[in-house]
N, C-alpha and C positions, 0 to 999 in steps of 0.2 A: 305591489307598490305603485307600478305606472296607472293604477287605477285610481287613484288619487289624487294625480295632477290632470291637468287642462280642464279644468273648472274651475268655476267663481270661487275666488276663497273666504269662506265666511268670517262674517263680520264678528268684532268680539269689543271691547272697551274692558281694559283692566286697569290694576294699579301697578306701579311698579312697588322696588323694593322704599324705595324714597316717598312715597304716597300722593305717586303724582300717575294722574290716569293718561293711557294710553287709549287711545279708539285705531281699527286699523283704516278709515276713513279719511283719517290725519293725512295718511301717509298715499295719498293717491298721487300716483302719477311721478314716484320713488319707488326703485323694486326694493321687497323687502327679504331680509334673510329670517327667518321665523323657525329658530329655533326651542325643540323641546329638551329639553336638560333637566338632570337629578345632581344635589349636588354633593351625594358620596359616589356617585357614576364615575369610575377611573377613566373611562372615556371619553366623558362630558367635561372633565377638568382638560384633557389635552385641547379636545374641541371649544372647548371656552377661550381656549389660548388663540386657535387658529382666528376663531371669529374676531375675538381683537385685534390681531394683526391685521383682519380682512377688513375692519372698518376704518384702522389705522391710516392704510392702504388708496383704501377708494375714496375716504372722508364722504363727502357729503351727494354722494353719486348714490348713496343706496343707503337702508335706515336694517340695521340687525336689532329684533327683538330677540331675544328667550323668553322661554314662560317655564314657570316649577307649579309641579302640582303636590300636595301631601305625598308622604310626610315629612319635605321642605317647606319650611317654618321662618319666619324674619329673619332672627338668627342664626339660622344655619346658611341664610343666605348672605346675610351680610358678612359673616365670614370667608363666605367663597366670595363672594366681589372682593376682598382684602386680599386673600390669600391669588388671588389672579389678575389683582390692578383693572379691573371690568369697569369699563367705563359705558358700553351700551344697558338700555333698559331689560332689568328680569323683571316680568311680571308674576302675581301671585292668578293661579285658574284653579277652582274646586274639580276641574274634571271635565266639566261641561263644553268647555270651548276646547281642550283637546281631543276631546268624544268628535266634536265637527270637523276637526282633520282627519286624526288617520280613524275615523267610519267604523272603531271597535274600541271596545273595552281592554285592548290590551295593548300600551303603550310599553315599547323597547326603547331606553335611550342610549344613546341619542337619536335624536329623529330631526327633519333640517326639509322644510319646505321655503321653497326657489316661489314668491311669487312677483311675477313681473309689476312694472307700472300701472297698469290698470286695473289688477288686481283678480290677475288670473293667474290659477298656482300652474307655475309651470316644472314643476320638477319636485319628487318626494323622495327621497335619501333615508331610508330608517338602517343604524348601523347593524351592517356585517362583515366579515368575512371581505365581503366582495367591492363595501362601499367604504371601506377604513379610509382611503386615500382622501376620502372628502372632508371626513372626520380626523385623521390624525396626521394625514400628511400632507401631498402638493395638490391634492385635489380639488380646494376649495375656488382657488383663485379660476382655474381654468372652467369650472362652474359659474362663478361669478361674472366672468366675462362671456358665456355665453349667453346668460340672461340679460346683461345690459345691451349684446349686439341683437336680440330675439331672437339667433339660434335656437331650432329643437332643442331636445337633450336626449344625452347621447348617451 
């Protein structure tokens, strides 16, 4: 995992579910919360929950994408935006711009990279066991505010 943050985080431009393009260039100099999600993932629904309350929260101090890859589809997404009141952007990826994060072919979700203002990832979270609190419990916010203070991660 820790082999995936403190690098550039590569650039990507998608659509969201609305058909409005996201570039991550937009978002310079806003830390961003870059969320991967599935949306039969019983995990990714709890986590979709926390992320709203996090953007709730911090409002316009930091920008939460998600991105769904196949075999999430329009509607199954616009469903989960319904069924969760989701108000930040899901983007649609064939694979390609989450291949440039987590560096394999084999994406667990949920997965949740921390990258700072200037568009350095500074923190990779793929759920376990070990990393639930960040995903389904209190761990998000105390994550959250160490990337806006540029705290390491811990």
């Amino acid at each position: 995992m820790a082999a995936a943050a403190d690098r550039r985080a590569p650039g990507f431009s998608l659509v969201d579910s609305k058909g409005v393009e996201h570039d991550l260039a937009d978002y310079r100099g806003k830390p961003v919360l870059l969320a991967f999600i599935q949306s039969t993932c019983p995990h990714c629904a709890t986590f979709a929950d926390n992320l709203q309350q996090a953007q709730a929260k911090y409002g316009d101090k930091i920008a939460v994408l998600a991105v769904v890859n196949a075999p999430d589809d329009p509607a199954k997404v616009k469903d989960f935006i319904a069924g969760h009141n989701i108000a930040f952007p899901i983007l649609f990826d064939s694979g390609q711009m989450a291949y440039s994060y987590i560096l394999s072919s084999n994406l667990k979700y949920p997965r949740l990279f921390l990258i700072d203002a200037g568009g350095t990832i500074r923190a990779d979270h793929e759920y376990s066991p070990l990393t639930s609190a960040i995903f389904e419990g209190s761990g998000l916010g105390p994550a959250i505010d160490r990337l806006l203070s540029g705290e390491p991660k811990k």
